[in-house]
N, C-alpha and C positions, 0 to 999 in steps of 0.2 A: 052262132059261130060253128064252123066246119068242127067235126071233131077230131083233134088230134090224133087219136088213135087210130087210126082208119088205116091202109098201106098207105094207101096215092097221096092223102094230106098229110100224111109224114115225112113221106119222101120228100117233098116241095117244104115243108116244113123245117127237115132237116139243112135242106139243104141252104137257105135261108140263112138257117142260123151259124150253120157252117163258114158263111161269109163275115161276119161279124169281128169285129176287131173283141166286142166285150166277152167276158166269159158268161156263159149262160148255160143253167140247168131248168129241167122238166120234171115236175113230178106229178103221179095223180093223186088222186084222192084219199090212198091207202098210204101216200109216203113213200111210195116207189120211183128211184129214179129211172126217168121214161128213156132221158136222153140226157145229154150233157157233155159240150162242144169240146172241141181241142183247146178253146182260147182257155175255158177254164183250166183244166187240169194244168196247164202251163202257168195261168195268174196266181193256180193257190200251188202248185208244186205238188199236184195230188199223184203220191204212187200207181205207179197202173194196174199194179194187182188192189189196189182199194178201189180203182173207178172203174173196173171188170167187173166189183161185184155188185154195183149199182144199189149199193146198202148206203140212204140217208143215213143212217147214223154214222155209219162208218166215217166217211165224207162230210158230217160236222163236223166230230170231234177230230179227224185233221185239222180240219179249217180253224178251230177252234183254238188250237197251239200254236196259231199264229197271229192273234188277236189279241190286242189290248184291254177290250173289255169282253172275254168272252161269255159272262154269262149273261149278260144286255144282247148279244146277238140270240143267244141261243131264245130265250125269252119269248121276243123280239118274233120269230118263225115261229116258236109252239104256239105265240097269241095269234097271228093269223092266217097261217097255214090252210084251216078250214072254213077259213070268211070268205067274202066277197069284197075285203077292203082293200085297194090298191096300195104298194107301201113306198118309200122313198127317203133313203135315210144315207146317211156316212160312218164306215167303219174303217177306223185308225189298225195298223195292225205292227207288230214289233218291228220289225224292219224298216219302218220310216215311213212304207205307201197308205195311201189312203185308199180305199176303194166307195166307190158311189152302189150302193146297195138299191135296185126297185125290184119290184115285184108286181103283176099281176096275176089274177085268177080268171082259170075256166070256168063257164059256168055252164051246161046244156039240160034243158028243160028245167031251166032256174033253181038248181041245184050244185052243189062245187062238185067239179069234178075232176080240179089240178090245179096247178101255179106253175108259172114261171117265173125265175129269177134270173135279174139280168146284174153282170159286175163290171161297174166301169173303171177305170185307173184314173182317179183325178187328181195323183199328187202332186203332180208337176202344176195346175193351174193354183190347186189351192196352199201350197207350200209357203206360198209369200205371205199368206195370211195365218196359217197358223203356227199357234208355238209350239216347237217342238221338244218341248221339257213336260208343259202341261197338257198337252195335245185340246188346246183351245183355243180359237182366235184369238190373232194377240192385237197392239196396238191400231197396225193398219190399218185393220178388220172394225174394230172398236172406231175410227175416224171415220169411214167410210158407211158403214152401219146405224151406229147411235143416231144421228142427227136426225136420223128418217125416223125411226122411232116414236125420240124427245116430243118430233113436229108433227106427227100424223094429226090428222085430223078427227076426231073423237070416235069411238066403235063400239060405246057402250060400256067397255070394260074398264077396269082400276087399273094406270099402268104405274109398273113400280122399277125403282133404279134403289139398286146396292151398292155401296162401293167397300171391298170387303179389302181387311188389311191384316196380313199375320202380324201378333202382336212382341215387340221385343224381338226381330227377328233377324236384325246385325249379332245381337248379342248372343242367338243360337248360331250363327254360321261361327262365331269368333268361338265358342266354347265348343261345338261341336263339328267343324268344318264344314266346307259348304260343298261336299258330296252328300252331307246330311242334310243339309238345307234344299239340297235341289228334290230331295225324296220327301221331303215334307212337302214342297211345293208340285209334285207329280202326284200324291194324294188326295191335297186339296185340289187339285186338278180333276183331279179322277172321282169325287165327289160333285164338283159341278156336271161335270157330263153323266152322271148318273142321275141329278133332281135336277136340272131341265129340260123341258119338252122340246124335242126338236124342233118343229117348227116355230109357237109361238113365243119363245124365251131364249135370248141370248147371252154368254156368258165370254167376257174375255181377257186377257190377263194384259193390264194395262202400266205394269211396271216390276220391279223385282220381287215386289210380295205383294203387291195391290192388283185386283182383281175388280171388276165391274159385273153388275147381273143387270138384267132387264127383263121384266116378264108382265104378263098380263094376268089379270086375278079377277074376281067376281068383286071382292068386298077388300076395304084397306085393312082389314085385322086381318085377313088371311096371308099380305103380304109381309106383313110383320110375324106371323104365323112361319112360313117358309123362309124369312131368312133365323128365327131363333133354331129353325129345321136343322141348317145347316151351319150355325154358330155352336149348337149340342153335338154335331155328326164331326168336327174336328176338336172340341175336348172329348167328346168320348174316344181317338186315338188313343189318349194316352200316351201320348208322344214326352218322356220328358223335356225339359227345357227350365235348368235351374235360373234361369238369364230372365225369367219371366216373373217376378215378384208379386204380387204372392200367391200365384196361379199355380206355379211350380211344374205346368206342362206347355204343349205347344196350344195357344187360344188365338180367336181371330175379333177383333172388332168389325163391327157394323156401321153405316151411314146410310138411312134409308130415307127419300122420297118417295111419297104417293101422287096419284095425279089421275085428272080425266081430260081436264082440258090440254091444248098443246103449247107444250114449254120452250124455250130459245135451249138449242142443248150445252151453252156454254153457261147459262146462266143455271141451269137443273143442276148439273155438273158440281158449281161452286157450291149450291146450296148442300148437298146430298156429302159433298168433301166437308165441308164444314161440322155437317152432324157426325160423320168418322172422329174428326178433331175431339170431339166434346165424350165420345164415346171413350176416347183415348183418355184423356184428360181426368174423364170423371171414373179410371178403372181400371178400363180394357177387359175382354171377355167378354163383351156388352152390345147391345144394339142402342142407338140415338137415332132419333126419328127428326126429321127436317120441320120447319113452320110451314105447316099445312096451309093454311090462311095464306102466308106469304105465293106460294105454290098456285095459287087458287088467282091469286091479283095476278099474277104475270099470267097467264091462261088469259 
């Protein structure tokens, strides 16, 4: 690859990217920004005395004040800023847009030698699909998605379905209003999109306190493993919730199938709601694991 830094392949370079509806920056090796278009400083609202001084940092921690999760972005750039990994990710940000996050890297005599980052504005496409309380695909997304899933054809891996439900959770919005309830439900929001993997794990929120996961694992104690992850990661809130007997704070039940073969997703579905029910039933706070066996004949 030509090296950017050169006049003449900048110039062509720049100019290129000058064209571009996305916002796009340049950095090298040292974290220096090389370049960095007009689309940008317009999609992040970056002052012109911060993008005159062409200081990354400066120009995160903008960017950053305007992010939903920003220290998953920040992360996010310091893990591979100096790889060779290409990235491709979606960052939610306070004002409702979404932005389509990629990246790739230079690399000359097989060494890094810079990154580009490119920002697309995908809100408008993806807006129908996601929720925007929890900022996760909500049901549509869940109809549209699941079934491909449920059905895939086998890949070696354990696939596992959650269907997670806050517990007692009329009786929090009645005792505590339901601007509080919508902040508990923006939390546990905000903990799905923190423990799952972009690509292979999907999480969505499939009713007013019912939420769905799907993800792939090595071994089935692991999947049982990461949803107890995330049954401990919303009691330790500490959120109270006198309405919750005899838990005394905000807890969430669990419903969990495993699987390797491919399942009918309306039938996974029933199984996976059903161990929720028993969960509820036998407690709440808890995780209920589906009839393996049973899971295993439909396959």
């Amino acid at each position: 690859m030509t090296n950017p830094g050169t006049s003449v392949s900048k110039s062509l370079f720049e100019m290129a990217l000058d064209a571009l509806p996305d916002g796009v920056v340049l950095i090298d090796a040292d974290r220096r920004v090389i370049y960095s278009n007009a689309a940008l400083i317009r999609q992040w609202g970056v002052p012109e005395e911060i993008a005159a001084t062409r200081d990354e940092h400066l120009m995160l921690g903008y960017a950053c004040q305007q992010l939903v999760d920003p220290a998953q972005f920040l992360n996010e750039v310091d893990r591979v800023t100096p790889t060779n990994e290409p990235v491709e990710d979606e960052l939610l940000l306070r004002d409702g847009r979404i932005l389509m996050r990629r990246s790739v890297p230079f690399v000359t005599d097989g060494a890094f030698a810079g990154r580009l980052w490119v920002f697309s504005d995908v809100t408008e496409a993806r807006s129908a699909r996601l929720d925007p309380l929890c900022g996760i695909p909500n049901r549509r997304a869940y109809s549209a998605d699941f079934p491909a899933f449920a059905e895939a054809a086998p890949d070696g891996s354990v696939r596992s379905v959650g269907i997670v439900d806050v517990d007692n959770f009329k009786a929090y919005n009645d005792l505590y209003g339901h601007a509080a309830g919508d902040l508990v439900l923006r939390q546990i929001g905000a903990l799905l999109r923190k423990r799952i993997a972009p690509v292979e794990d999907m999480a969505f929120r499939i009713g007013g306190e019912e939420f769905l996961v799907a993800c792939r694992v090595a071994e089935e104690g692991d999947a049982v493993a990461f949803f107890e992850t995330l049954r401990a990661a919303v009691a330790g809130l500490d959120l109270p919730h006198d309405g919750n007997v005899p838990h005394g704070k905000v807890t969430i039940s669990i419903g969990v199938g495993t699987f390797r073969e491919p399942q009918p997703a309306s039938d996974l579905f029933t199984r996976v709601d059903a161990a929720l029910y028993r969960a509820k039933r036998d407690g709440r706070n808890r995780i209920a694991r589906t009839d393996t066996e049973a899971l295993r004949a439909a396959g």
